[in-house]
N, CA, C and O atoms as a GROMACS GRO file, in nm:
protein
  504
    1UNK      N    1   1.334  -0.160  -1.254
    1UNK     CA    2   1.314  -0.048  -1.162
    1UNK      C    3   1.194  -0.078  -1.072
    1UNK      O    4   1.082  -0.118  -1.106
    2UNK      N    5   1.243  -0.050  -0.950
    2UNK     CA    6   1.112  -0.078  -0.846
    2UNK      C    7   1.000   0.060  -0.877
    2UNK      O    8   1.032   0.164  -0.935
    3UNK      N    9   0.832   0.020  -0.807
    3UNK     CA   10   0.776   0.137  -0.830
    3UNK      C   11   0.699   0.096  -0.738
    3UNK      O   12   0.674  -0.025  -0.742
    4UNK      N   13   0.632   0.182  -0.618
    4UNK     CA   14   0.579   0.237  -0.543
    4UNK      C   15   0.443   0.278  -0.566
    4UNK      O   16   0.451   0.392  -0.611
    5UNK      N   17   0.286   0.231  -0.555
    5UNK     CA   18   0.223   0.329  -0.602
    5UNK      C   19   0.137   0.316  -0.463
    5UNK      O   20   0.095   0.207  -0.426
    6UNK      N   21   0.115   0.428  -0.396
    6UNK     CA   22  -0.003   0.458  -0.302
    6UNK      C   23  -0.143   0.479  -0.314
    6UNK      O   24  -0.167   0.583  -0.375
    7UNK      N   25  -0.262   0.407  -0.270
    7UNK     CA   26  -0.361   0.410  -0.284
    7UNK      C   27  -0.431   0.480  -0.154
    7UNK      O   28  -0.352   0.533  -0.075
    8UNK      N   29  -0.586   0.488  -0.118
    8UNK     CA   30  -0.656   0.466  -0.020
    8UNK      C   31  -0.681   0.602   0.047
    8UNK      O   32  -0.788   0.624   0.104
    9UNK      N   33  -0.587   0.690   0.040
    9UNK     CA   34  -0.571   0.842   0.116
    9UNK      C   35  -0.743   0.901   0.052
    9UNK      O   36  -0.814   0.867  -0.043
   10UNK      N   37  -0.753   0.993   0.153
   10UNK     CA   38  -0.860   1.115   0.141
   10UNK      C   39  -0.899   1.171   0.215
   10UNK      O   40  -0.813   1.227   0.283
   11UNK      N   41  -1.075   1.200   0.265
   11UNK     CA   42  -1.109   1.291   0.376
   11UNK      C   43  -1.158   1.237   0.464
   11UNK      O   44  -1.262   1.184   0.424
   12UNK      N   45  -1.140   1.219   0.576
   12UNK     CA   46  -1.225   1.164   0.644
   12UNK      C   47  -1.265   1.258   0.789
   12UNK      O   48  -1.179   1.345   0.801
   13UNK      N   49  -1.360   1.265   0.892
   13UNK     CA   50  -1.360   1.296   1.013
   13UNK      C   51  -1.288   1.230   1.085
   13UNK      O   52  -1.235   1.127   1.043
   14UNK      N   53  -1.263   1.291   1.256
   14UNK     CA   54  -1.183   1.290   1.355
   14UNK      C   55  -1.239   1.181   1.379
   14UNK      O   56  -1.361   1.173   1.364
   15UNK      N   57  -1.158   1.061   1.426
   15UNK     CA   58  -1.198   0.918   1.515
   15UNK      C   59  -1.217   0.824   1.386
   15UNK      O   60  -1.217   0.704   1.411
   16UNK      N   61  -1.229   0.852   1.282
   16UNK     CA   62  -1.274   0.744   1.187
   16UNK      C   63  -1.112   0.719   1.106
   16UNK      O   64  -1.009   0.784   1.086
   17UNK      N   65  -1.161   0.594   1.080
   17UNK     CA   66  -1.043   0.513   0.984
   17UNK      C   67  -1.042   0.515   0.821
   17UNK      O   68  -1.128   0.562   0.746
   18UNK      N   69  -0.916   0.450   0.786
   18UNK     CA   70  -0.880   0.493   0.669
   18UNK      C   71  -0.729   0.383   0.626
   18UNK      O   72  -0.620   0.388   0.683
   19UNK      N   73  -0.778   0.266   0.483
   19UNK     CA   74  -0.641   0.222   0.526
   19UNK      C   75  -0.577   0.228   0.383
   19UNK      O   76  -0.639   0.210   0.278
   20UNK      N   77  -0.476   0.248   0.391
   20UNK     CA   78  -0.359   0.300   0.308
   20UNK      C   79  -0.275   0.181   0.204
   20UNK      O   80  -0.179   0.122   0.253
   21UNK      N   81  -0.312   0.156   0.078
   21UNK     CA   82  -0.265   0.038   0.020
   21UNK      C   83  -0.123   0.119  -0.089
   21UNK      O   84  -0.114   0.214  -0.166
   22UNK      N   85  -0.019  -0.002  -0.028
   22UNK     CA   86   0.128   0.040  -0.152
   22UNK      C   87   0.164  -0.067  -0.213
   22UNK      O   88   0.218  -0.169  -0.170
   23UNK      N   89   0.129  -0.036  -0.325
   23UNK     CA   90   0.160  -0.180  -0.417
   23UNK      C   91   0.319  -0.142  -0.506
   23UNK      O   92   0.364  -0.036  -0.549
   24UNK      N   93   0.372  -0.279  -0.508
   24UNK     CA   94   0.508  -0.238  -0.550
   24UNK      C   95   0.527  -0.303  -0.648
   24UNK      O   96   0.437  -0.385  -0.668
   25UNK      N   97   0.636  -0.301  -0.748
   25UNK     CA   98   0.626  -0.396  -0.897
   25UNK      C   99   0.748  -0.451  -0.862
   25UNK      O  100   0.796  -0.513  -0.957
   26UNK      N  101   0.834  -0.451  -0.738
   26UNK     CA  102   0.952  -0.544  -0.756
   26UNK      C  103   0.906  -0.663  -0.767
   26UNK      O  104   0.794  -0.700  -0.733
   27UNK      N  105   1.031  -0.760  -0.838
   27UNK     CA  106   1.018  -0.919  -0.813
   27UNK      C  107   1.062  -0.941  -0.685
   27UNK      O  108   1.009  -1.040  -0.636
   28UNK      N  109   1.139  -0.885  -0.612
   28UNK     CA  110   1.154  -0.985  -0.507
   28UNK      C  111   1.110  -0.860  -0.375
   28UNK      O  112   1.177  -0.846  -0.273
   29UNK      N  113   1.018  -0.802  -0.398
   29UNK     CA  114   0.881  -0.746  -0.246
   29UNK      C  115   0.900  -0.824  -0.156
   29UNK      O  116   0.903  -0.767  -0.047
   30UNK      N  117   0.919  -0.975  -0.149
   30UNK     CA  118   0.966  -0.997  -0.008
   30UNK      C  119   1.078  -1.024   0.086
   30UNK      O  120   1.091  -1.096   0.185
   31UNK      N  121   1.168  -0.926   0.009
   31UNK     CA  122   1.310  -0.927   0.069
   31UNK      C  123   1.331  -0.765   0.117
   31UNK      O  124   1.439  -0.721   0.156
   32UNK      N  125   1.206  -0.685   0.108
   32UNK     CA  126   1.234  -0.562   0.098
   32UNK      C  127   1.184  -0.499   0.275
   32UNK      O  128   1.102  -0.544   0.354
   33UNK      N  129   1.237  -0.431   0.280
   33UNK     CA  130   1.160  -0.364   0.395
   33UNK      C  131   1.064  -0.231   0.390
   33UNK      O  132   1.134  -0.133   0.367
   34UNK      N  133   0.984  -0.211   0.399
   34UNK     CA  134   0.903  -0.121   0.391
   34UNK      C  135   0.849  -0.065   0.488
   34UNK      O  136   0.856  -0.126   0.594
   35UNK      N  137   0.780   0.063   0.489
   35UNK     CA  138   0.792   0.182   0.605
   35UNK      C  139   0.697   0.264   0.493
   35UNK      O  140   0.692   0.263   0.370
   36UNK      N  141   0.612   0.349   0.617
   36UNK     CA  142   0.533   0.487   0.609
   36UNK      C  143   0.544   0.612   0.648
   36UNK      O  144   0.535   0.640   0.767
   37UNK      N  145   0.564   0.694   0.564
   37UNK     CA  146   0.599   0.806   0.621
   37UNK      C  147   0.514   0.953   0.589
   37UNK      O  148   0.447   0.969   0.487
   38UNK      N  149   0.528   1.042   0.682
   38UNK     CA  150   0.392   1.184   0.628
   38UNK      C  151   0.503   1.292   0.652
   38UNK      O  152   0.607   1.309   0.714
   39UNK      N  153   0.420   1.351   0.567
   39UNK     CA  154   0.490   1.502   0.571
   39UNK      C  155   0.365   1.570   0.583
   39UNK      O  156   0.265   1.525   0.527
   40UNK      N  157   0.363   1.687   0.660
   40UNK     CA  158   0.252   1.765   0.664
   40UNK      C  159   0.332   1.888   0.625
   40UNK      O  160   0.453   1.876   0.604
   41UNK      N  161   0.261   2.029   0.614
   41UNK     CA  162   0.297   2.141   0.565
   41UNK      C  163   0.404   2.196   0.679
   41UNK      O  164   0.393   2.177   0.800
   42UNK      N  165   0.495   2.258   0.621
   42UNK     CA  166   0.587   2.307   0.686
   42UNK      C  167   0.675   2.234   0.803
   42UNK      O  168   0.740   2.289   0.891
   43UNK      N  169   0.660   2.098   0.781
   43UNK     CA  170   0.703   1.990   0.863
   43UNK      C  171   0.807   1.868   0.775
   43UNK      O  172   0.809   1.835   0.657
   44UNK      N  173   0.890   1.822   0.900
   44UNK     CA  174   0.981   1.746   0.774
   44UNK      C  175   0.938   1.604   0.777
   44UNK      O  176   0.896   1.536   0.870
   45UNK      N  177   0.959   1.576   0.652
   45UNK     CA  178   0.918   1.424   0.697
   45UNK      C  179   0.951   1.319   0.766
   45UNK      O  180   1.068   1.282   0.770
   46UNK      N  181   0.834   1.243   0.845
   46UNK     CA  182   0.890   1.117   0.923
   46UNK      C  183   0.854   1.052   0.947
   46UNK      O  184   0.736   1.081   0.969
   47UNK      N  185   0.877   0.926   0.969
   47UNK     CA  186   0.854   0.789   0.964
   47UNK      C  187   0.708   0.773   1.066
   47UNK      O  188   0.693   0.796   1.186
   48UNK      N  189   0.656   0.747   1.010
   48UNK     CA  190   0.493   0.675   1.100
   48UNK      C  191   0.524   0.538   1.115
   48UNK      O  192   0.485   0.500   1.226
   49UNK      N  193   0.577   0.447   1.052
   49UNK     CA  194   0.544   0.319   1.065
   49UNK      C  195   0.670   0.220   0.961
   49UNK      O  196   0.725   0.254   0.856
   50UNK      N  197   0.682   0.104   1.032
   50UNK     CA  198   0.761   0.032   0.926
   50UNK      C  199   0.772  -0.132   0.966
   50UNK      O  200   0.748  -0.158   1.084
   51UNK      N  201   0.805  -0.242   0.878
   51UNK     CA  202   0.796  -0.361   0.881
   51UNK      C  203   0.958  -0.417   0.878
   51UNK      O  204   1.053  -0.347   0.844
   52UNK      N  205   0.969  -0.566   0.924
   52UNK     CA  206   1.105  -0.582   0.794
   52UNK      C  207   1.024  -0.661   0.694
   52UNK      O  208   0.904  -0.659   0.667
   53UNK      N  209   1.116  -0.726   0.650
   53UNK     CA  210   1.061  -0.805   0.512
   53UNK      C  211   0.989  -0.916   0.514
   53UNK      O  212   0.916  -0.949   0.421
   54UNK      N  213   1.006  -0.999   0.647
   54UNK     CA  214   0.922  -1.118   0.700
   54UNK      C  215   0.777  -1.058   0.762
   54UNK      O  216   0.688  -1.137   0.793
   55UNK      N  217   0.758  -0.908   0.780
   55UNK     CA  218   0.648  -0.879   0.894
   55UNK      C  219   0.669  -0.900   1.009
   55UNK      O  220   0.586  -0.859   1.089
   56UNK      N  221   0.768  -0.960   1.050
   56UNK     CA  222   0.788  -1.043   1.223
   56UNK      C  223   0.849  -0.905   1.287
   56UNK      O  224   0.895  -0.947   1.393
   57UNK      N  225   0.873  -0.773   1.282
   57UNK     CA  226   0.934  -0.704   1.311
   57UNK      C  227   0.871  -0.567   1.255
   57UNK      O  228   0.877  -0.528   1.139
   58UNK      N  229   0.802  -0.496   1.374
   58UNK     CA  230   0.745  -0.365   1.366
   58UNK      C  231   0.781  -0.210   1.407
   58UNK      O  232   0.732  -0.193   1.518
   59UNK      N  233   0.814  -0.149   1.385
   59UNK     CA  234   0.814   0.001   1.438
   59UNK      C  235   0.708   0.071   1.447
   59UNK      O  236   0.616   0.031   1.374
   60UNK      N  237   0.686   0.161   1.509
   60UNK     CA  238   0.562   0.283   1.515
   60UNK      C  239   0.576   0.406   1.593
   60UNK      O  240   0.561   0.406   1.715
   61UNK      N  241   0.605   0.517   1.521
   61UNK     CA  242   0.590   0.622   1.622
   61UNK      C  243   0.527   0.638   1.696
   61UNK      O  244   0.411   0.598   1.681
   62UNK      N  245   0.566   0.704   1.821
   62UNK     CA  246   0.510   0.748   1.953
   62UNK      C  247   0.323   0.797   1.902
   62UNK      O  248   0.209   0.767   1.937
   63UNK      N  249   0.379   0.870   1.821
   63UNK     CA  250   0.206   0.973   1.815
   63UNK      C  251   0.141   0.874   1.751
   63UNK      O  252   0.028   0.924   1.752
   64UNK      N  253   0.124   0.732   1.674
   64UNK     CA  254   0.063   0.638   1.595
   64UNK      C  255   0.019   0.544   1.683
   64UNK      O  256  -0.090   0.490   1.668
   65UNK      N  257   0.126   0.507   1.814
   65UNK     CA  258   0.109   0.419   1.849
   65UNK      C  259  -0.050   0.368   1.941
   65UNK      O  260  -0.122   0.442   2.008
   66UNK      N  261  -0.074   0.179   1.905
   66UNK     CA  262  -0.204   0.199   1.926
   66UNK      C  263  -0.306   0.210   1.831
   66UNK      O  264  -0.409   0.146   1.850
   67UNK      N  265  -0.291   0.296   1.710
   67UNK     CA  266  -0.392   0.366   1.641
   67UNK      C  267  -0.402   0.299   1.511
   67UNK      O  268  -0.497   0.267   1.439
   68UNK      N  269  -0.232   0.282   1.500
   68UNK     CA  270  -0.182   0.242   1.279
   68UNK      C  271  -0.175   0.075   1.315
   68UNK      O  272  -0.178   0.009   1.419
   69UNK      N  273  -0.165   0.051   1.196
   69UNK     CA  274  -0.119  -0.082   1.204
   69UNK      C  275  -0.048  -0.121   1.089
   69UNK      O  276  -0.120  -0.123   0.989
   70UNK      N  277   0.074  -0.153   1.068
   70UNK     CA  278   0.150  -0.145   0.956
   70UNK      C  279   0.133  -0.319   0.871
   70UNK      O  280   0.151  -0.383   0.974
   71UNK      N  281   0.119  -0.394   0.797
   71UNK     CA  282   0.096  -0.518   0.745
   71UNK      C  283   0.144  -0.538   0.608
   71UNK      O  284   0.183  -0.436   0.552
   72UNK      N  285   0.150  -0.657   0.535
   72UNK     CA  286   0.206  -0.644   0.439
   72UNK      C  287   0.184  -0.807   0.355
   72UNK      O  288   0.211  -0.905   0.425
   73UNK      N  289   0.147  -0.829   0.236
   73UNK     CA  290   0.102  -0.931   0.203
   73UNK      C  291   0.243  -0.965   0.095
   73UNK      O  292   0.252  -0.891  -0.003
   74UNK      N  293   0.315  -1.039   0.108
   74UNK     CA  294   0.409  -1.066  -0.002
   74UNK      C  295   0.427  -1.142  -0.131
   74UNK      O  296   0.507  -1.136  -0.224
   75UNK      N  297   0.272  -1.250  -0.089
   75UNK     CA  298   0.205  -1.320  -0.221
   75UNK      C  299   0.174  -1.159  -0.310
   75UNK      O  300   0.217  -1.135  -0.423
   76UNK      N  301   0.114  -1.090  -0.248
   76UNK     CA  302   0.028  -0.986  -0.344
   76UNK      C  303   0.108  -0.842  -0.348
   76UNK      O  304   0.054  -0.739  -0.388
   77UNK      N  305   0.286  -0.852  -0.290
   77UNK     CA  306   0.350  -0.715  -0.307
   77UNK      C  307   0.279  -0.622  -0.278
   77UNK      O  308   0.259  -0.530  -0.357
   78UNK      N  309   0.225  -0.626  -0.154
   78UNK     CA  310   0.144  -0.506  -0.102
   78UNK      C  311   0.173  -0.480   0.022
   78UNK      O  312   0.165  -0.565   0.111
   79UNK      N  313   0.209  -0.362   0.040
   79UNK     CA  314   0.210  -0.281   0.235
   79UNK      C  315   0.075  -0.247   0.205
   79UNK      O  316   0.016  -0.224   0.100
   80UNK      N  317   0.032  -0.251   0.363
   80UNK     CA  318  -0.090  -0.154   0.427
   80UNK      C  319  -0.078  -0.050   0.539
   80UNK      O  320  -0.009  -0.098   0.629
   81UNK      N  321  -0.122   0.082   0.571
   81UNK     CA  322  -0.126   0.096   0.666
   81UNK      C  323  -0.299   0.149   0.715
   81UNK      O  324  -0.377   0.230   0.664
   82UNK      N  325  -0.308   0.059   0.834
   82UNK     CA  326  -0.446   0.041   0.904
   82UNK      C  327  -0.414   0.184   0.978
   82UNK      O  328  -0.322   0.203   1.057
   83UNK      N  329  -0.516   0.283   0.930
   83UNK     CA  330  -0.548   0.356   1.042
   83UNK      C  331  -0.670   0.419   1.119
   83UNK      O  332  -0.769   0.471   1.067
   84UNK      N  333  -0.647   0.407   1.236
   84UNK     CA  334  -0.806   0.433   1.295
   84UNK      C  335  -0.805   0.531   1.406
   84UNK      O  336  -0.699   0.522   1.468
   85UNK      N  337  -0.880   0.618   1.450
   85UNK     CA  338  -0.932   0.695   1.564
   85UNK      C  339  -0.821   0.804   1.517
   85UNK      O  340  -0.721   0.798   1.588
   86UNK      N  341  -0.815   0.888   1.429
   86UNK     CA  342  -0.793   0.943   1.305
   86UNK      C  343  -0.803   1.090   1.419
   86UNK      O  344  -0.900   1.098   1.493
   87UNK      N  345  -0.702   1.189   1.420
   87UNK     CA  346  -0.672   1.282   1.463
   87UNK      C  347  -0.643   1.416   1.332
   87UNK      O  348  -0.602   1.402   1.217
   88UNK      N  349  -0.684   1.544   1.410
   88UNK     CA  350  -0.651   1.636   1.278
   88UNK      C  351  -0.500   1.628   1.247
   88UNK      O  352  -0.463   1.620   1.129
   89UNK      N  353  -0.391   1.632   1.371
   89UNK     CA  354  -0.292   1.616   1.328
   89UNK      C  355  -0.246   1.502   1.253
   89UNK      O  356  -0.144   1.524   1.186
   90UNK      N  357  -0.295   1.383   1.246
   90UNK     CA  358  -0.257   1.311   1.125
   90UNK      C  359  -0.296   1.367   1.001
   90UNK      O  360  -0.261   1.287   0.914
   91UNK      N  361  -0.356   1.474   0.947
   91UNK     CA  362  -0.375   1.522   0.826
   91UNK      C  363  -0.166   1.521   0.780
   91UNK      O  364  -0.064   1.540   0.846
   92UNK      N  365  -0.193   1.489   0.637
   92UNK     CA  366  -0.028   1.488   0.589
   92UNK      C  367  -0.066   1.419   0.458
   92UNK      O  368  -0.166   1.359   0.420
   93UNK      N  369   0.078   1.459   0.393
   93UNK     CA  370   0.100   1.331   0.246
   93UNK      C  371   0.157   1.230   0.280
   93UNK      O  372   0.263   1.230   0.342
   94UNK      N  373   0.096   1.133   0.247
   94UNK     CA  374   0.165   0.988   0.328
   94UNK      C  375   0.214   0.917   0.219
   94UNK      O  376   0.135   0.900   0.125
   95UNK      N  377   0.360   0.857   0.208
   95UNK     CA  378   0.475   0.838   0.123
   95UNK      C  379   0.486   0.682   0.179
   95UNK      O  380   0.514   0.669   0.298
   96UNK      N  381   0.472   0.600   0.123
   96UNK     CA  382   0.516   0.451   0.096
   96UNK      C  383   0.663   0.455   0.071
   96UNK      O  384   0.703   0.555   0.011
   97UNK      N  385   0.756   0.361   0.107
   97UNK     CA  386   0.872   0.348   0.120
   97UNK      C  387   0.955   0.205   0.124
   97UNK      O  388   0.937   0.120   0.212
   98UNK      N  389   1.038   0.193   0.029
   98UNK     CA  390   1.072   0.046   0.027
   98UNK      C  391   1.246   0.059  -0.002
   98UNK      O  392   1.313   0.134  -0.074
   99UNK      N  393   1.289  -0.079   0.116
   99UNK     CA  394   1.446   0.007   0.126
   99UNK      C  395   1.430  -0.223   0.053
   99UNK      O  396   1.362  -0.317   0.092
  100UNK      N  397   1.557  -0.203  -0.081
  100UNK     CA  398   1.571  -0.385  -0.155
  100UNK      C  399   1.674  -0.427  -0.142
  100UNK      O  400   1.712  -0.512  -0.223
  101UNK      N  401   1.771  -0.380  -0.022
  101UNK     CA  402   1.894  -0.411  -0.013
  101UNK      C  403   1.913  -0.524   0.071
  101UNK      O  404   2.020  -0.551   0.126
  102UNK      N  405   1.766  -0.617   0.085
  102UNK     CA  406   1.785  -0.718   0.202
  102UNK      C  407   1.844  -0.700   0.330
  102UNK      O  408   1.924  -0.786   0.366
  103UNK      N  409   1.817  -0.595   0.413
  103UNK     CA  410   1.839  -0.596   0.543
  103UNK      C  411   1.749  -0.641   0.653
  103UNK      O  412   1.628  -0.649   0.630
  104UNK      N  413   1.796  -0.671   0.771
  104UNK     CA  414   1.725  -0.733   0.847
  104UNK      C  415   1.650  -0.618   0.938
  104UNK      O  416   1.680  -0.502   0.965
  105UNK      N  417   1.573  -0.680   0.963
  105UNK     CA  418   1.494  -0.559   1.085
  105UNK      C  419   1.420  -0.446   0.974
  105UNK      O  420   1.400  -0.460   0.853
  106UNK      N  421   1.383  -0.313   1.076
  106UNK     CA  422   1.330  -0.194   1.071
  106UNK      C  423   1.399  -0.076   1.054
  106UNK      O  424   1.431  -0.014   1.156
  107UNK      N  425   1.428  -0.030   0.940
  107UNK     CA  426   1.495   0.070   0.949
  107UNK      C  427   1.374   0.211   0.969
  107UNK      O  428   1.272   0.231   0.902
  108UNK      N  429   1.418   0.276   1.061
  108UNK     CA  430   1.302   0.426   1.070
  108UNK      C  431   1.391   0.558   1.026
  108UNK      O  432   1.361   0.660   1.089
  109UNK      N  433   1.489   0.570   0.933
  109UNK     CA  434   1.585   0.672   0.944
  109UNK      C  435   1.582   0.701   0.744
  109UNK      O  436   1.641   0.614   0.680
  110UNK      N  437   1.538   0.777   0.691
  110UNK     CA  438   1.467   0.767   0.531
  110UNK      C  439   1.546   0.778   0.421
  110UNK      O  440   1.513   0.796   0.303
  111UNK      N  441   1.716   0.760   0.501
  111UNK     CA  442   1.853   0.727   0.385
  111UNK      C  443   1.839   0.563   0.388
  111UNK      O  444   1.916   0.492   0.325
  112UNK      N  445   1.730   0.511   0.470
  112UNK     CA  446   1.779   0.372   0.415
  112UNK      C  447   1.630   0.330   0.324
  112UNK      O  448   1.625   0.209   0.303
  113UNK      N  449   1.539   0.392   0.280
  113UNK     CA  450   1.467   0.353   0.169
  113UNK      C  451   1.500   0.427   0.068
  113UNK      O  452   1.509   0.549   0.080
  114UNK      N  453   1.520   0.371  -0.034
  114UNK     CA  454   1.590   0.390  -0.182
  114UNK      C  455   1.476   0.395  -0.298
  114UNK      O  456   1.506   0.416  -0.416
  115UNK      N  457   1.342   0.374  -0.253
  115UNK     CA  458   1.248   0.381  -0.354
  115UNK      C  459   1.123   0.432  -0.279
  115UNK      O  460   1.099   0.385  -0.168
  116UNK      N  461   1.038   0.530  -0.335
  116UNK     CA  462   0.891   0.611  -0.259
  116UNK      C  463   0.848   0.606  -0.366
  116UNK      O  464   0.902   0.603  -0.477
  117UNK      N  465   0.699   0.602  -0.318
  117UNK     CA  466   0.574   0.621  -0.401
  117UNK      C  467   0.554   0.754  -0.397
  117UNK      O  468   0.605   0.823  -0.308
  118UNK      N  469   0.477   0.804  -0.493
  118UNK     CA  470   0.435   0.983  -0.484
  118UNK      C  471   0.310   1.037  -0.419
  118UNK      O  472   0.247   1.136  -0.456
  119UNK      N  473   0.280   0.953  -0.307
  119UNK     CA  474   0.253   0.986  -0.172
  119UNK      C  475   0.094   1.020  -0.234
  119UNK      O  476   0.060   1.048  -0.349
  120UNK      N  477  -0.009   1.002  -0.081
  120UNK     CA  478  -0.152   1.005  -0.112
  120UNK      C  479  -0.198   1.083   0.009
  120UNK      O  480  -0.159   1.046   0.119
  121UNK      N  481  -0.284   1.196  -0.001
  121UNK     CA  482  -0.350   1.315   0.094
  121UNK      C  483  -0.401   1.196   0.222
  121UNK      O  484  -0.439   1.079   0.218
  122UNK      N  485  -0.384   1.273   0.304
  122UNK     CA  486  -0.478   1.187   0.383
  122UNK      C  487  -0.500   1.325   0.513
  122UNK      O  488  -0.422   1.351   0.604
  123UNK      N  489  -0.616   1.386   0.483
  123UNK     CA  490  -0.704   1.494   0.564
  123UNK      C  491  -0.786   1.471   0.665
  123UNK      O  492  -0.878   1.393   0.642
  124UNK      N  493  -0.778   1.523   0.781
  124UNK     CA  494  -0.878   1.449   0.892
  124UNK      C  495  -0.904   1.606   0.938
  124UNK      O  496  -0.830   1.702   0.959
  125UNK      N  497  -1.051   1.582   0.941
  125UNK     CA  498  -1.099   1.698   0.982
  125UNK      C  499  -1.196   1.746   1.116
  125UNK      O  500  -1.314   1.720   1.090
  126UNK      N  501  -1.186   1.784   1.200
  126UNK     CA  502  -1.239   1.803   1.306
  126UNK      C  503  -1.362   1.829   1.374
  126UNK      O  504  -1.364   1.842   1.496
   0.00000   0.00000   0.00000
């Protein structure tokens, strides 16, 4: 069974950074594609960010773009997401996401990751 665990979330002020570590226990993390996603209160969740499985291939929402930086080490089964110049509206639970079905590219649509971490606060305050 794959597992997901999110690190790095907390409080920070407006403009300052914060980066987001998902460590995964599959054996084969580098066939996987992985993606970030937030939910804030009363909001549905959605995709901030995503890789394919080589890294050679990025997504980023409109409101991120510029700001996140999505990365991913496959010696060490780890996503990152770099984020900086930190807005209140990025306050949310931010959900790690890993789709192991070996597909190519970026998927940004959250029927195609099949495994989440149980997501880490990440508060920006004004």
């Amino acid at each position: 069974q794959v597992q997901l665990v999110e690190s790095g979330g907390g409080l920070v002020q407006a403009g300052g950074s914060l980066r987001l570590s998902c460590a995964v226990s599959g054996r084969t993390f580098s066939t996987y594609r992985m993606a970030w996603f937030r939910q804030a209160p009363g909001k549905e969740r959605e995709i901030v960010a995503g890789i394919s499985w080589s890294g050679g291939s990025t997504y980023y929402a409109d409101s991120v773009k510029g700001r996140f930086t999505i990365s991913r080490d496959n010696g060490g089964k780890t996503a990152y997401l770099q984020m900086s110049s930190l807005k209140s509206e990025d306050t949310a639970v931010y959900y790690c996401a890993g789709d192991a079905r070996r597909a190519l590219g970026v998927a940004t649509n959250r029927e195609a990751y099949d495994f989440w971490g149980q997501g880490t606060q990440v508060t920006v305050s004004s």
